[in-house]
C-alpha positions in Angstrom: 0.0 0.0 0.0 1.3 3.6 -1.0 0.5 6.7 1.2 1.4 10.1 1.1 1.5 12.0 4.4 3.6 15.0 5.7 6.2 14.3 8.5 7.5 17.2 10.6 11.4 17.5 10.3 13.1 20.5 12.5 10.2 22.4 12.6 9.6 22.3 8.5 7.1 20.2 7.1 8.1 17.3 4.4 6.5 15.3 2.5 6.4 11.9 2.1 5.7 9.1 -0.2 5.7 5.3 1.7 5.3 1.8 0.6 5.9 -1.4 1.4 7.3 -2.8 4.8 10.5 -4.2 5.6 14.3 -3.0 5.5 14.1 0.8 5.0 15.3 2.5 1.5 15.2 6.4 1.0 14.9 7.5 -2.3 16.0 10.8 -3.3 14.7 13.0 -6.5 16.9 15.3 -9.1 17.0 18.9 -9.3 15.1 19.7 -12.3 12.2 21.8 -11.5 8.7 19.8 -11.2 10.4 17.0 -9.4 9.0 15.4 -6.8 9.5 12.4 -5.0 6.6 10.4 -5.6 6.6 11.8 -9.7 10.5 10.6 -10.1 10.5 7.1 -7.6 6.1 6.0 -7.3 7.3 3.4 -10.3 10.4 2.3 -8.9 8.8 1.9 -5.4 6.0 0.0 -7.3 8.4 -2.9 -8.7 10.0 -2.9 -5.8 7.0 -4.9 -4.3 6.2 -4.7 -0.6 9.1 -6.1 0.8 10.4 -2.6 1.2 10.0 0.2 3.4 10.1 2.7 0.4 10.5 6.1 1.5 10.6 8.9 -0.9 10.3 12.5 0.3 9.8 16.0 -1.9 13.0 17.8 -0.5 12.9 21.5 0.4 11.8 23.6 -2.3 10.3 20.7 -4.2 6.9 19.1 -4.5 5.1 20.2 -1.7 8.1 20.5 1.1 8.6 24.2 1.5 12.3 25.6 1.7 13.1 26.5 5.8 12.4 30.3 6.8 15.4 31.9 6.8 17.4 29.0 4.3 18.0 29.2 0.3 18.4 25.0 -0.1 21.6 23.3 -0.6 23.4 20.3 0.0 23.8 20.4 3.9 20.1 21.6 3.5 19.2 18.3 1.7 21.5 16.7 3.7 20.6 16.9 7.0 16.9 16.6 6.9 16.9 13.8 4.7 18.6 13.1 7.9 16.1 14.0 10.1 13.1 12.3 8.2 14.5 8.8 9.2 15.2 9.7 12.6 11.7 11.1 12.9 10.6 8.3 11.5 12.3 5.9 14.0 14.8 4.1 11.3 17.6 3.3 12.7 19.5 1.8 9.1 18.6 2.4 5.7 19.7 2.3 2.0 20.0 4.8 0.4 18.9 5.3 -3.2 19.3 8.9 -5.3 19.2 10.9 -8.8 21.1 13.6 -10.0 21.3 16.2 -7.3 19.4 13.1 -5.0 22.8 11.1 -5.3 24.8 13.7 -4.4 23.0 14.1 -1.0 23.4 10.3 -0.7 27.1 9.8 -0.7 26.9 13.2 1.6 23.9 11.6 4.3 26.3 8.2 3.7 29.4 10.0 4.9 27.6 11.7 7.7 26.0 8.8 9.3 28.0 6.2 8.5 26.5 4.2 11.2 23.1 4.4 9.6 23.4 4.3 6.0 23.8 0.6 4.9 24.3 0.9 0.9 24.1 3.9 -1.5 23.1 3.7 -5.1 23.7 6.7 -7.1 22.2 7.4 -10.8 23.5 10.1 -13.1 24.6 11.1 -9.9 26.2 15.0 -9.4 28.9 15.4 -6.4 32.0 14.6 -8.5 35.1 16.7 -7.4 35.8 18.8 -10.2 32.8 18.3 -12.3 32.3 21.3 -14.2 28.3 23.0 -14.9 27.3 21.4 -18.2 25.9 23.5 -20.8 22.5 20.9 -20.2 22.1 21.0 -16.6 22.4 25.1 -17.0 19.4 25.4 -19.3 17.5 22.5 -17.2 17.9 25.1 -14.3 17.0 27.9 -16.4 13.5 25.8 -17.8 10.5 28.6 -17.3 7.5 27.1 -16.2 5.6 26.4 -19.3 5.4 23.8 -22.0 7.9 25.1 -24.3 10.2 24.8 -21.0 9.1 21.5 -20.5 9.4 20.2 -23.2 13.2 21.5 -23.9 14.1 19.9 -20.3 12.5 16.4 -21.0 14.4 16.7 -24.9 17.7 17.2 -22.7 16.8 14.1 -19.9 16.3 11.4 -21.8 18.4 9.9 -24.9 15.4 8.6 -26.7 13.4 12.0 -28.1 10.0 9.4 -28.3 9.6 9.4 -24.7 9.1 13.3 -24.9 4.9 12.6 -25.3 2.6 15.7 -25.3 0.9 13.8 -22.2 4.7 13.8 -20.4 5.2 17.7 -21.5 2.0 18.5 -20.1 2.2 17.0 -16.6 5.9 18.6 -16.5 4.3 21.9 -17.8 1.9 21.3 -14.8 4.3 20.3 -12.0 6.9 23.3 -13.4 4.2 25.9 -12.7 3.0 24.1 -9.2 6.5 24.7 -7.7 8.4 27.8 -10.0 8.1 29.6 -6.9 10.0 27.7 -4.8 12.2 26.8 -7.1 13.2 30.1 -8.2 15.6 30.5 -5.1 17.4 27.5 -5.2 19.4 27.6 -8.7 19.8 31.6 -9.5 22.4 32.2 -11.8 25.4 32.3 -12.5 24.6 28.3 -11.7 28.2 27.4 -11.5 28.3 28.0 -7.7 25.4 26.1 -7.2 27.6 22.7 -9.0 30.2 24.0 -6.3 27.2 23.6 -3.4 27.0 19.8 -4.8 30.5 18.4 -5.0 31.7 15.9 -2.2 34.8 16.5 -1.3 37.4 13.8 -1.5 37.8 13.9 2.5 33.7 13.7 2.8 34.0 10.9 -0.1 36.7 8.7 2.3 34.3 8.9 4.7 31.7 6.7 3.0 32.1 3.5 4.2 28.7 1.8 2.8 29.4 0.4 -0.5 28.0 2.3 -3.4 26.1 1.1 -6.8 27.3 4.3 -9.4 24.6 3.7 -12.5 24.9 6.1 -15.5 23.6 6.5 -18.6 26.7 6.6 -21.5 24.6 9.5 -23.1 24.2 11.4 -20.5 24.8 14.9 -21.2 23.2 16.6 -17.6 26.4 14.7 -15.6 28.5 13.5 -18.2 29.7 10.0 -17.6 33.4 10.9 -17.3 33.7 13.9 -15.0 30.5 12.8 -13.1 31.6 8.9 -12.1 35.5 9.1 -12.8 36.3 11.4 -9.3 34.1 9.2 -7.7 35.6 5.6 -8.6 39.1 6.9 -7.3 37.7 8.9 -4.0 35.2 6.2 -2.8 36.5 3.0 -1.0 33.5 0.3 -1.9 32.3 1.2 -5.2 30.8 -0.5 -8.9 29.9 1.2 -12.1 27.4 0.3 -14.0 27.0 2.0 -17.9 24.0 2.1 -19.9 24.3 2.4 -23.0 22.0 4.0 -25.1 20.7 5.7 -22.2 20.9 9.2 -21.3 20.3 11.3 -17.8 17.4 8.8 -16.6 17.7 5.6 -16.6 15.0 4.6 -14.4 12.7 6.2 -17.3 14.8 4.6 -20.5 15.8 1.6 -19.5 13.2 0.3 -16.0 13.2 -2.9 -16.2 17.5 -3.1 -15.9 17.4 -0.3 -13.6 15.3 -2.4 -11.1 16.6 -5.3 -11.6 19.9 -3.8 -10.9 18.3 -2.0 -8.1 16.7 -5.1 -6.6 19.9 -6.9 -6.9 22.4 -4.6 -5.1 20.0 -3.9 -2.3 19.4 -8.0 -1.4 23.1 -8.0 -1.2 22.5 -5.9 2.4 19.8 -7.5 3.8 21.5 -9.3 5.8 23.3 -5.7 7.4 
């Protein structure tokens, strides 16, 4: 069963997608604006089955979790109430399981609470040391709030241009304009420094003592596969790689059925933890 309910976390209000029962797994969205957590993991969650405690949360400034009074976002932001969630929810380990800007925080809630965080899989992830602002995740940032600004960001996501429908545009369009106003203060340009707010450092990356799942799209032209997974190969102790090919910036959209099956495999490995 799948519920959506709103969990107080220092004061601010997040919410929260569940499902399933079992060992915990926190799933964490991208950056793009419109994400949410149950619009980016609700699928995943579903094939997961109910063996799983799924919880996937809209963080500040996305979805329907509002940014702290007095905060702009950012990775500690992220960070330490994703943090928070699980303690307010009385999980004591967890998986961990993010996208884009999601992975990033991750390997970052991974370092942090190393005592906590059992496994870590991050997709297309962004937190690479030296990873420069691509040209792509500059004008996915930049995406106004309307259909012609959907459409653009969805053409840049995905490898395969047939899985930018009208119907996806539309509910993109829809979720663009539900949240522009949070949105708005979390990536203002110049975007650079906001890449900079992102990166792990190598220290923070030694740190990480869960072992990590890195999948990635070989097309991927929001985190290119080289400066987005190379730093993190040499920096992180316990790490894979997986490549897609033919896949670009999400592969739990272009290529589901691999993704969870990599997904599903890599987390039974730590069921026994």
């Amino acid at each position: 069963m799948t519920t959506r309910r709103t969990v107080t976390v220092d004061d601010c209000p997040v919410h929260v997608l569940e499902s399933g029962a079992g060992p915990a797994v926190l799933m964490l969205h991208g950056s793009g604006p419109g994400t949410t957590g149950s619009g980016a993991w609700a699928t995943t969650a579903q094939a997961l089955g109910t063996s799983w405690h799924v919880v996937a949360p809209d963080q500040a400034g996305f979805g329907s979790t509002p940014v702290p009074a007095g905060s702009r976002g950012g990775l500690a932001l992220w960070t330490e109430q994703a943090a928070g969630l699980m303690d307010a929810l009385g999980v004591e380990e967890y998986a961990v399981v993010g996208h884009s800007m999601g992975g990033a925080v991750a390997l970052a809630l991974a370092a942090a609470r190393p005592e906590r965080v059992t496994r870590v899989v991050a997709v297309a992830t962004m937190g690479a040391p030296g990873a420069p602002l691509s040209a792509d995740l500059d004008a996915l940032w930049a995406a106004p709030a309307d259909p012609a600004g959907a459409r653009d960001m969805l053409s840049r996501l995905v490898l395969d241009q047939a899985l930018v429908t009208e119907a996806a545009v539309d509910a993109r369009a829809t979720a663009m304009r539900a949240g522009a106003a949070a949105f708005a203060s979390l990536f203002p340009a110049p975007r650079a420094r906001w890449v900079d707010d992102l990166t792990l450092s190598p220290r923070t990356l030694a740190a990480v003592r869960a072992p990590v799942l890195l999948v990635h799209g070989n097309e991927d032209r929001v985190t290119p596969l080289g400066t987005a997974t190379g730093p993190l190969l040499e920096h992180l102790a316990d790490v894979r790689l997986h490549v897609l090919a033919r896949c670009g910036h999400v592969p739990a959209i272009e290529h589901p059925h691999e993704f969870r099956q990599l997904l599903s495999a890599f987390l039974r490995q730590g069921r026994a933890h």
